[in-house]
Steps between C-alpha positions, in 0.01 A plus 500: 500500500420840310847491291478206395150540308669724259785294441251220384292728316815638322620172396132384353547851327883346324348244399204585331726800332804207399205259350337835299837552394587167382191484274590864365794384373390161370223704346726722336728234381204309327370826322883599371502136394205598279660779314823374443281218330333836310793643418711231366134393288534841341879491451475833761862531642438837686188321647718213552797660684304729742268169647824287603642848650184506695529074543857521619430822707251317710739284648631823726157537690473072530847521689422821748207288552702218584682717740186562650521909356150488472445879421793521233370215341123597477671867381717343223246259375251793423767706337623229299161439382368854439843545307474198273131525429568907435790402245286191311200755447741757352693273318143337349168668485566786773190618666313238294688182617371212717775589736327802607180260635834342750487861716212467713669116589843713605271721750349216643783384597668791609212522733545161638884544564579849585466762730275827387831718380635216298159419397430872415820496311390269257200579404655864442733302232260296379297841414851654323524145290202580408557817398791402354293255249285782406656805485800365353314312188346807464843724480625234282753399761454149380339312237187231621514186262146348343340155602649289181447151413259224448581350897434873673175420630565183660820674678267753607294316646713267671700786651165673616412153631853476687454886629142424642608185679790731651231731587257209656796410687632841629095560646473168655827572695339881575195362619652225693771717688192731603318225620795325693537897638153538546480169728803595675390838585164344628716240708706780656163741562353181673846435735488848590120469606575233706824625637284832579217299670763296682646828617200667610369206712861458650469869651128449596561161653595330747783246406405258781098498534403589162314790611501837502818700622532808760556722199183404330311522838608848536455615152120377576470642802564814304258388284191450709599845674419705192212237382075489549539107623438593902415398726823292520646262740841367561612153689823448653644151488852441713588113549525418802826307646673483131860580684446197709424313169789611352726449759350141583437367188683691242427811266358239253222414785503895530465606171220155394298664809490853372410353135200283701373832618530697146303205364198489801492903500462489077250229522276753742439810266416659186659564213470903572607453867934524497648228750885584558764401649663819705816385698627205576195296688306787469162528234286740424139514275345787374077446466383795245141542596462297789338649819619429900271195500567316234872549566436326919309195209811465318742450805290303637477301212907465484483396833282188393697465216782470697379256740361296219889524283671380880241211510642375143844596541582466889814438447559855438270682658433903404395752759433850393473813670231700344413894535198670327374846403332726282463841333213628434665794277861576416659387860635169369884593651302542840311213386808301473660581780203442718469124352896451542456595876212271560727226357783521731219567801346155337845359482585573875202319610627228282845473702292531888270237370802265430672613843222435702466166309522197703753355295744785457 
């Protein structure tokens, strides 16, 4: 079960990284579109040249991502585009142009669809481009061109409408990709909650009754020893005649008996007392502040339930052998052993009752 998880998460990962990476490109192809339109309106064959470079050079990452090289093609994508973009600002209004505005869009991206070193990588090139813009219009390394012509505001503002859109688009895939992580990272938190909770009752449980194991019994026992709840008294449940049960009617018969029991003994205390099931036909309850007499109450009060469950279920009748005692203070392994005697003396008058019976 726990491999497979992250196989299934992986491949919801692919996916939302090919689908990001299918819009990048179709994004990118749409904005190039727009300034080879620019550069052909302004008769601008540098402009021109170094957009279908960019155009034609997209079509490496759209085949690794066809191959399914997801990383290569997120990688070569974001160069491509930092590259082209760096080249039409220098080529046109350098530090100045709308291209420039395009750079946060790249790092959004490269966010989305690489790993912190590649990601790290390009913003430190994104910084040098940068750099590049303004240090080298400054030197005089190139010469910046001036907004000319009558149409230069509406191409401005259709290419800052076209870069915002891009923009719109590259934070609605951000936002969604944290969400879809966000809810899968809640998903997984909750399995693991459950998977913990199923775990812990499995090792304080008992797989058959539905109550309390040895282990947990114990642990308590420990418990009370060190607590303030005395006095505290223990019961001793063994079933009486389960091995003939089993051996005339089946473990099923067996094992529905034992479960019979779990459910009368539950039904008889609190939620503070611990009932448990100790060995094989053998149960066990722990009464935190519960003195001598109310203990003799309580198994007499399992002995009437018990008489009342065989009158409703005769068919399969329960008998239990019960032992009782208490400590007053910080005894309660004496205390224990004490009740455990009583129920095998309370089980051997069991067996010379049904000897002397008239019908054995």
């Amino acid at each position: 079960m726990k491999p497979e998880q992250p196989a299934n998460i992986y491949l919801e990962k692919d996916w939302q990284l090919i689908r990001i990476l299918y819009i990048l490109i179709g994004a990118s192809w749409t904005a190039y579109l727009f300034v080879v339109a620019t550069a052909i309106y302004y008769s601008d064959a540098v402009l021109f040249t170094a957009t279908l470079v960019g155009c034609a050079l997209l079509i490496i990452p759209f085949v690794l991502l066809r191959r399914r090289r997801l990383r290569a093609s997120s990688l070569v994508v974001v160069l491509i585009m930092l590259g082209t973009l760096t080249i039409i600002a220098t080529v046109g209004q350098g530090i100045r142009d709308l291209a420039i505005i395009a750079f946060p869009i790249i790092l959004i991206f490269a966010g989305l669809t690489l790993n912190r070193a590649l990601f790290r990588l390009c913003v430190g090139l994104t910084l040098a481009a940068v750099c590049w813009l303004a240090i080298g219009e400054a030197l005089g390394l190139f010469v910046t061109k001036p907004f000319v012509g009558e149409m230069t505001n509406w191409f401005y503002l259709l290419g800052v409408t076209i870069i915002l859109l891009v923009a719109a688009l590259a934070v609605e895939l951000l936002a969604t990709n944290m969400r879809r992580n966000l809810e899968r990272a809640q998903t997984e938190i909750a399995q693991r909650k459950l998977v913990e909770e199923q775990l812990r009752h499995t090792s304080t449980h008992d797989n058959l009754t539905g109550i309390n194991n040895r282990s947990f019994f114990e642990s308590e026992l420990e418990r009370l020893e060190l607590s303030h709840e005395f006095p505290v008294s223990i019961v001793v449940a063994d079933v009486d005649n389960l091995k003939i049960a089993n051996d005339t009617l089946g473990h099923a018969a067996g094992d529905e008996i034992l479960r019979h029991v779990a459910q009368v003994l539950r039904s008889m205390f609190r939620r503070s007392d611990v009932v448990a099931r100790i060995g094989g036909d053998e149960f066990c309850v722990l009464l935190p502040s519960a003195d001598a007499e109310t203990a003799m109450q309580i198994v007499s009060r399992i002995q009437e339930r018990l008489n009342q469950y065989n009158s409703e279920y005769p068919d399969m009748p329960v008998q239990l052998a019960l032992g009782v005692a208490t400590a007053e203070k910080n005894d309660l392994a004496e205390a224990f052993k004490a009740a455990d005697r009583r129920m095998y003396a309370d089980k051997s008058e069991h067996k010379s009752s049904s000897s002397h019976s008239p019908h054995a």
